[in-house]
VOLO-558253 format. One line per field, with one value per residue: residue number from 1; chain; x, y, z of N, C-alpha, C, O in turn. Coordinates in steps of 0.1 Angstrom, whole numbers, always signed. Each point is the difference from the previous one (the first is absolute). Example, Ala and Ser with C-alpha at 12.3 -4.5 7.8 and 13.67 -1.06 7.14 Angstrom:
2
n = 1 / 2;
chain = A / A;
nx = +132 / -14;
ny = -57 / +11;
nz = +78 / -14;
cax = -9 / +9;
cay = +12 / +11;
caz = +0 / +0;
cx = +9 / -8;
cy = +12 / +11;
cz = +0 / +8;
ox = +10 / +5;
oy = +0 / +11;
oz = +7 / +1;
***
This chain:
129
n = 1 / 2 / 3 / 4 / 5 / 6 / 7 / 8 / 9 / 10 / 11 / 12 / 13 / 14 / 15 / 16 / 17 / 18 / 19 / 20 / 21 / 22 / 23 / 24 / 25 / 26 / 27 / 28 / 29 / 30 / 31 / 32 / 33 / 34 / 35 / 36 / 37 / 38 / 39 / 40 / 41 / 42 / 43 / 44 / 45 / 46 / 47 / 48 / 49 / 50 / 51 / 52 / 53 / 54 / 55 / 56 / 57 / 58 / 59 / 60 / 61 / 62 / 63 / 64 / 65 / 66 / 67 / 68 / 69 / 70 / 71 / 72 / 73 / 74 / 75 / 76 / 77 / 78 / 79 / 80 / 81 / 82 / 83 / 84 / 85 / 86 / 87 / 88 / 89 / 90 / 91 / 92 / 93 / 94 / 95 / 96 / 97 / 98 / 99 / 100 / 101 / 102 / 103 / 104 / 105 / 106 / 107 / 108 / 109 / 110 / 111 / 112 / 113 / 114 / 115 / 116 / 117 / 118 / 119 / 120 / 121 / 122 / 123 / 124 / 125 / 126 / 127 / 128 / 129;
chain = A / A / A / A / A / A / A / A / A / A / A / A / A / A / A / A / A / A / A / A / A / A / A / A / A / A / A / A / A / A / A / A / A / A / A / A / A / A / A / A / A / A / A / A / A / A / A / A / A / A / A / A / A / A / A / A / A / A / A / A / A / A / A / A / A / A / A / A / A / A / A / A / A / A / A / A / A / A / A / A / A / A / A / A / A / A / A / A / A / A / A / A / A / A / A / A / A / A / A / A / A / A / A / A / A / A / A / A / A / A / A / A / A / A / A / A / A / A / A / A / A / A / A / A / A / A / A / A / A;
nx = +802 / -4 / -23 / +12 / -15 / -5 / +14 / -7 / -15 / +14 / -13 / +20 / -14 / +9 / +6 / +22 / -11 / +10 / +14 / -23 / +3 / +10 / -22 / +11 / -22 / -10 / +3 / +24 / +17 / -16 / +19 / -13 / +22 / -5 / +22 / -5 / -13 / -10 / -4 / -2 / +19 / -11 / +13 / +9 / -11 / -11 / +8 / +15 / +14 / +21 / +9 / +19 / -13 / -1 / -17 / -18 / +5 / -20 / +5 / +2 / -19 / +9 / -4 / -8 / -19 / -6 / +13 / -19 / +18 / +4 / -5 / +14 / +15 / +14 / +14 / +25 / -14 / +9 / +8 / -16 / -12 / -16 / -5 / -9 / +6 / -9 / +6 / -15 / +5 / -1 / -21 / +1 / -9 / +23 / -13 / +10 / +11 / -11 / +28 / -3 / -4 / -8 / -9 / +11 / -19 / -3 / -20 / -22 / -16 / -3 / -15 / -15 / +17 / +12 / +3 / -7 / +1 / -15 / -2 / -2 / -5 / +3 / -3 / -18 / +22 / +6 / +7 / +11 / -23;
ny = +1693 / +8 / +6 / +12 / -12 / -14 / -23 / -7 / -19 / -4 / -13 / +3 / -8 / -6 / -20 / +3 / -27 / +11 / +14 / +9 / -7 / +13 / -6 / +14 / +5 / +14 / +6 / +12 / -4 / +6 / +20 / +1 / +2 / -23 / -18 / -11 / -16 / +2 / +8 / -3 / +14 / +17 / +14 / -2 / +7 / -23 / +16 / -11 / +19 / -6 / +23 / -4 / -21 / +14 / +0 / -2 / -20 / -4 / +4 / -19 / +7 / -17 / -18 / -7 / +2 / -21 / -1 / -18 / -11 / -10 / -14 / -7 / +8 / +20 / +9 / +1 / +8 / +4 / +3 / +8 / +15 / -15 / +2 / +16 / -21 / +11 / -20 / -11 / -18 / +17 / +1 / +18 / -14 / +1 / +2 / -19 / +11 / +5 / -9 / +18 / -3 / +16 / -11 / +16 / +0 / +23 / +5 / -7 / +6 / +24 / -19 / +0 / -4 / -4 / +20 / -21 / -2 / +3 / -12 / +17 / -19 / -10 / +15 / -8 / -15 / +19 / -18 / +13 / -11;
nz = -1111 / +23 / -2 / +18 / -14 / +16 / +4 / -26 / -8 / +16 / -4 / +16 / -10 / +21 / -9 / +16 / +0 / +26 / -7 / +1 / -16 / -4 / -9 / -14 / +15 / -24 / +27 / +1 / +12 / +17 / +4 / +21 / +4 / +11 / +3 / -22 / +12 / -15 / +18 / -24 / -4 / +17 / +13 / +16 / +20 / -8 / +4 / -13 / +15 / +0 / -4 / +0 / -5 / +18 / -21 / +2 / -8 / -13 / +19 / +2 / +2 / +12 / -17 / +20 / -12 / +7 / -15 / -16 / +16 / -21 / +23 / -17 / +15 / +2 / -6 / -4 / +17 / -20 / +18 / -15 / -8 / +3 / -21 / +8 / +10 / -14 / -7 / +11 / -16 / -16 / +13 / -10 / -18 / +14 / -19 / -13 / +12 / -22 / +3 / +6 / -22 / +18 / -14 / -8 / -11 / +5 / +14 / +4 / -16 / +5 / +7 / -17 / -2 / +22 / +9 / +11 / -22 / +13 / -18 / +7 / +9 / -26 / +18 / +15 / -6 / +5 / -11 / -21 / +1;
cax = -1 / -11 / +1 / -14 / +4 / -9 / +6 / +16 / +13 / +8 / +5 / +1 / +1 / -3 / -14 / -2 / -4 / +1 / +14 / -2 / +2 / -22 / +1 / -8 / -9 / -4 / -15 / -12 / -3 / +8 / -2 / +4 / +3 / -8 / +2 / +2 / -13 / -2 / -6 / +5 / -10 / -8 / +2 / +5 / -13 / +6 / +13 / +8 / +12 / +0 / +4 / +7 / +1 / -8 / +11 / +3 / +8 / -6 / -5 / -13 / -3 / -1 / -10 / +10 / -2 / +9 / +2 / -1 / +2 / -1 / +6 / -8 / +5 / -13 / -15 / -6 / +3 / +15 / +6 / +17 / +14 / +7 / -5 / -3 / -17 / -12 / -9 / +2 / +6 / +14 / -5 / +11 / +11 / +5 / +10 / +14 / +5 / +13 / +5 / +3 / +3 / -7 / +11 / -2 / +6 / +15 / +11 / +1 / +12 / +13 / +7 / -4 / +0 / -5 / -14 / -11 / -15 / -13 / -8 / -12 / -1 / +11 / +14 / +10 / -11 / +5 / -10 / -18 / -3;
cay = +14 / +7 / +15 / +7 / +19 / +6 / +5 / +7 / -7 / -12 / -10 / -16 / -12 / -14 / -7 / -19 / +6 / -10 / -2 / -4 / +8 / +2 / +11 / +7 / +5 / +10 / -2 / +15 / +8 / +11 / -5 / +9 / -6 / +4 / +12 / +14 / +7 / +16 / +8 / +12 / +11 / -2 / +7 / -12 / -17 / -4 / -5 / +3 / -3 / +12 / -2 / +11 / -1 / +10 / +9 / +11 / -6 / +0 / -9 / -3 / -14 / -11 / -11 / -6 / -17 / -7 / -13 / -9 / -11 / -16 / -10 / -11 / -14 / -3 / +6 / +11 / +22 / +9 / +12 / +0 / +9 / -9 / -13 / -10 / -5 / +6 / -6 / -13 / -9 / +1 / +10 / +5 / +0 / +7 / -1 / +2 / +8 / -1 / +16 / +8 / +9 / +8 / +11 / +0 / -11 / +2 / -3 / -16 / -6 / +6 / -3 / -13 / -3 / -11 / -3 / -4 / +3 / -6 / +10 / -7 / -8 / -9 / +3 / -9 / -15 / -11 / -10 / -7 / -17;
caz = +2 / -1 / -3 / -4 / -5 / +7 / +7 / -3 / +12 / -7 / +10 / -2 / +9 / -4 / -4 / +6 / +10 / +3 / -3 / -14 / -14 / -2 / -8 / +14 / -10 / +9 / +1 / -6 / +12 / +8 / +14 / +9 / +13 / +5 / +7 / -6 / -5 / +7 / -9 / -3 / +1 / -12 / -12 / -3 / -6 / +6 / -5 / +13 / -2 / -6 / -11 / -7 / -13 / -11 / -4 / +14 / +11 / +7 / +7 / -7 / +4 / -10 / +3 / +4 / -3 / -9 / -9 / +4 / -12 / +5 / -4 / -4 / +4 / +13 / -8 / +14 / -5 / +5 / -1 / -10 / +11 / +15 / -1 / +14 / -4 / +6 / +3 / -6 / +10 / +3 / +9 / +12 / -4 / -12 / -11 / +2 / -13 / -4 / -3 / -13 / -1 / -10 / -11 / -14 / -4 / +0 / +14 / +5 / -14 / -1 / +15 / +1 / -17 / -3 / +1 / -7 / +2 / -5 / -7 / -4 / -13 / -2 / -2 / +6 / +0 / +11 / +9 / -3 / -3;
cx = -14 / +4 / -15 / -2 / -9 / +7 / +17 / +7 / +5 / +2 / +4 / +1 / -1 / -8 / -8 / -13 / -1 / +6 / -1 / -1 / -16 / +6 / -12 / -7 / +0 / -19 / -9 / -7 / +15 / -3 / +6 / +2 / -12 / +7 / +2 / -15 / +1 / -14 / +5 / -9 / -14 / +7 / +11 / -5 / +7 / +15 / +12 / +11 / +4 / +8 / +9 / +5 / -9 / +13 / +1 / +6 / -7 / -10 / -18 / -3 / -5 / -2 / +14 / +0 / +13 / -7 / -2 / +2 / -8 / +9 / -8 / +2 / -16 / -11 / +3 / +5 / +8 / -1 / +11 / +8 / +5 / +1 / -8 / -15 / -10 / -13 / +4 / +5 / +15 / +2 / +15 / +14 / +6 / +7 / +15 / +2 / +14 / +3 / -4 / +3 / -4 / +10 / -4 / +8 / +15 / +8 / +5 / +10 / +9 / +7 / -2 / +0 / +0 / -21 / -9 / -14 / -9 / -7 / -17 / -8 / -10 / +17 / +10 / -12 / +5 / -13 / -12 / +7 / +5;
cy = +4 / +14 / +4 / +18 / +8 / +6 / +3 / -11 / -12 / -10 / -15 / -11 / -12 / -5 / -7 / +13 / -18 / -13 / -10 / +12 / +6 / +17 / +11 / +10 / +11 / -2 / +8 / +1 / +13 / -7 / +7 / -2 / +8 / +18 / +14 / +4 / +15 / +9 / +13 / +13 / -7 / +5 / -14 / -12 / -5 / -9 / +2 / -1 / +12 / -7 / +12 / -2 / +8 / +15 / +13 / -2 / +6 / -13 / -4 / -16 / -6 / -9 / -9 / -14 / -6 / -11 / -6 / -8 / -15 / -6 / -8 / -14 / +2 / +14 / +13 / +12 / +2 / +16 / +1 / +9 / -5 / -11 / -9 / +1 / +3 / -5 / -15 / -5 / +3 / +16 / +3 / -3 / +5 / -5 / +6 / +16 / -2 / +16 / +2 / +10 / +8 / +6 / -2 / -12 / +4 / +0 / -10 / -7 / +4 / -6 / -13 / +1 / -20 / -5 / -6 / +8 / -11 / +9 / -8 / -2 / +13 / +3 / -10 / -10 / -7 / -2 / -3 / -9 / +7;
cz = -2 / -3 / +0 / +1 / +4 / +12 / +4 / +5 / -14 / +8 / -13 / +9 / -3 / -3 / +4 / +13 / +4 / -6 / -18 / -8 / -4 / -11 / +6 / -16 / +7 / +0 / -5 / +13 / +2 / +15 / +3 / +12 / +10 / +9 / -8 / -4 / +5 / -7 / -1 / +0 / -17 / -15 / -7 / -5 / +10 / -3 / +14 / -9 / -7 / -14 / -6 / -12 / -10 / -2 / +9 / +11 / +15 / +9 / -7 / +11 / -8 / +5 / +2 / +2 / -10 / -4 / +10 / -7 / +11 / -6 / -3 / +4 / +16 / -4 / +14 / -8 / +4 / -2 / -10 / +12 / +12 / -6 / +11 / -4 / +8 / -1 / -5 / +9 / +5 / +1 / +10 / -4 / -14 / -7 / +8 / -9 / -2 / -2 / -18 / -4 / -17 / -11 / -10 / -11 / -9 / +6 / +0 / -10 / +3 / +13 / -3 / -15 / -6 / +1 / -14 / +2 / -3 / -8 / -4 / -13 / -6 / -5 / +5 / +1 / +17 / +13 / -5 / -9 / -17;
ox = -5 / +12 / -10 / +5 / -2 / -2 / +7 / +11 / -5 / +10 / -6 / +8 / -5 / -10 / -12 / +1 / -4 / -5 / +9 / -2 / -10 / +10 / -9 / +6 / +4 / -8 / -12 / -12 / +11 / -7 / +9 / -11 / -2 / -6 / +3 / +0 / +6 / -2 / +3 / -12 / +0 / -3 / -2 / +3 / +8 / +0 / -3 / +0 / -9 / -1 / -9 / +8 / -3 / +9 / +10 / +0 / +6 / -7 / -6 / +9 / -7 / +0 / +9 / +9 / +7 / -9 / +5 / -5 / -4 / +6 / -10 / -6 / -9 / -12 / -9 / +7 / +1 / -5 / +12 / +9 / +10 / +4 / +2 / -7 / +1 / -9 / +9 / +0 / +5 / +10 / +4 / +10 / -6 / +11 / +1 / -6 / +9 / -8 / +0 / +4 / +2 / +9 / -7 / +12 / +7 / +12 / +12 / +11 / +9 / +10 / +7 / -11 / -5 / -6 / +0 / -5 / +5 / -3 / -3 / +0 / -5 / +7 / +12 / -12 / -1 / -6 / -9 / +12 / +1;
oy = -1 / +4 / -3 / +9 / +10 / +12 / +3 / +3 / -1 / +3 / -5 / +0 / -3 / +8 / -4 / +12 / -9 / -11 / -6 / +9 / -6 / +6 / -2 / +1 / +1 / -2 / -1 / +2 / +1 / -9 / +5 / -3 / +12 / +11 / +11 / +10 / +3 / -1 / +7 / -1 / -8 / -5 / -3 / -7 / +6 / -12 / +6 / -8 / +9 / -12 / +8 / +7 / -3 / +4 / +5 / +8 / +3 / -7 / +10 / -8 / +5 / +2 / +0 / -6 / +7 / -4 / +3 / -1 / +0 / +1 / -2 / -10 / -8 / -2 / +4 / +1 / -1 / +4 / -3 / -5 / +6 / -8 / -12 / +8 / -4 / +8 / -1 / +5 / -7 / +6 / -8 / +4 / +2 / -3 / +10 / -1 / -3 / +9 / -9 / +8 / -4 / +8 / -9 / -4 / -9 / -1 / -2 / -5 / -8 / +6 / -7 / +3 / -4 / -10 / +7 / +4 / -7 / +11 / -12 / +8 / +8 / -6 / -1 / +2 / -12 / +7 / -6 / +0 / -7;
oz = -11 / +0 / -7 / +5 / -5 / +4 / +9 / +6 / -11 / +6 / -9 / +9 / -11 / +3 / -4 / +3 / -7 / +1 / -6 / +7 / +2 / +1 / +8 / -11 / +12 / -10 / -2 / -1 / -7 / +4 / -7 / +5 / -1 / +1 / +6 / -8 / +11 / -13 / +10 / +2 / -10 / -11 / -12 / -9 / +8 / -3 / +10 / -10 / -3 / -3 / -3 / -5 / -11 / +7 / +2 / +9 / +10 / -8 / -4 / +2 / -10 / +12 / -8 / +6 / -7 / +7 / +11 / -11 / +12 / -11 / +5 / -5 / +3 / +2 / +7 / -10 / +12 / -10 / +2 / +7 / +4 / +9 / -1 / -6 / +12 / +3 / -8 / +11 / +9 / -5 / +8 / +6 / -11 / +4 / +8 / -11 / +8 / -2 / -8 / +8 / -12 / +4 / -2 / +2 / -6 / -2 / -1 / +3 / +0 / +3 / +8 / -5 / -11 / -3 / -11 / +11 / -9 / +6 / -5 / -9 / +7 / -9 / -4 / +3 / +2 / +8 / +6 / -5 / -9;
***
């Protein structure tokens, strides 16, 4: 599961790129599809997209870049929000997604009550030595 809060998204997907397992880093890059560059009025700056998450429920533009992650098995830039690699050796291709689903962790217990959690050490010892 990626998330980025720059551009409001959640994606899950598989791991495997080209059909092995690989763990993916974030680059502390942004990225903007060549086809959404735009320049905005001066009074804006330069930003593109709009937005109605302000409390006037009014329109504000805003900076429409996302999350750049890597893979560490071939070293290529993913788009977190398409998952598709944007530069590297594995340039033009996309992470599988998987369905998910956003809810609150009472929701989920109150439909799914057999659910395990993994908690992190040191509250849970599972898989360290």
């Amino acid at each position: 599961m990626t998330c980025c809060s720059i551009c409001r998204t959640g994606v899950v997907a598989e791991r495997r790129v080209d059909g092995e397992p690989t763990r993916f880093g974030v680059s502390g890059q942004l990225w903007k599809p060549p086809d959404r560059y735009t320049t905005a009025s001066a009074k804006a700056g330069e930003a593109f997209g709009a937005d109605r998450w302000n409390a006037s429920d009014l329109p504000r533009v805003v900076d429409g870049a996302t999350l750049v992650m890597y893979d560490e098995r071939t070293r290529s830039f993913r788009s977190q929000a398409i998952a598709e690699a944007i530069c590297g050796p594995m340039t033009g291709t996309r992470l599988s997604i998987v369905p998910s689903t956003l809810t609150s962790w009472g929701e989920w217990r109150a439909t799914h009550p057999d659910t395990a959690v993994l908690l992190p050490p040191p509250h849970s010892s599972v898989g360290l030595p």
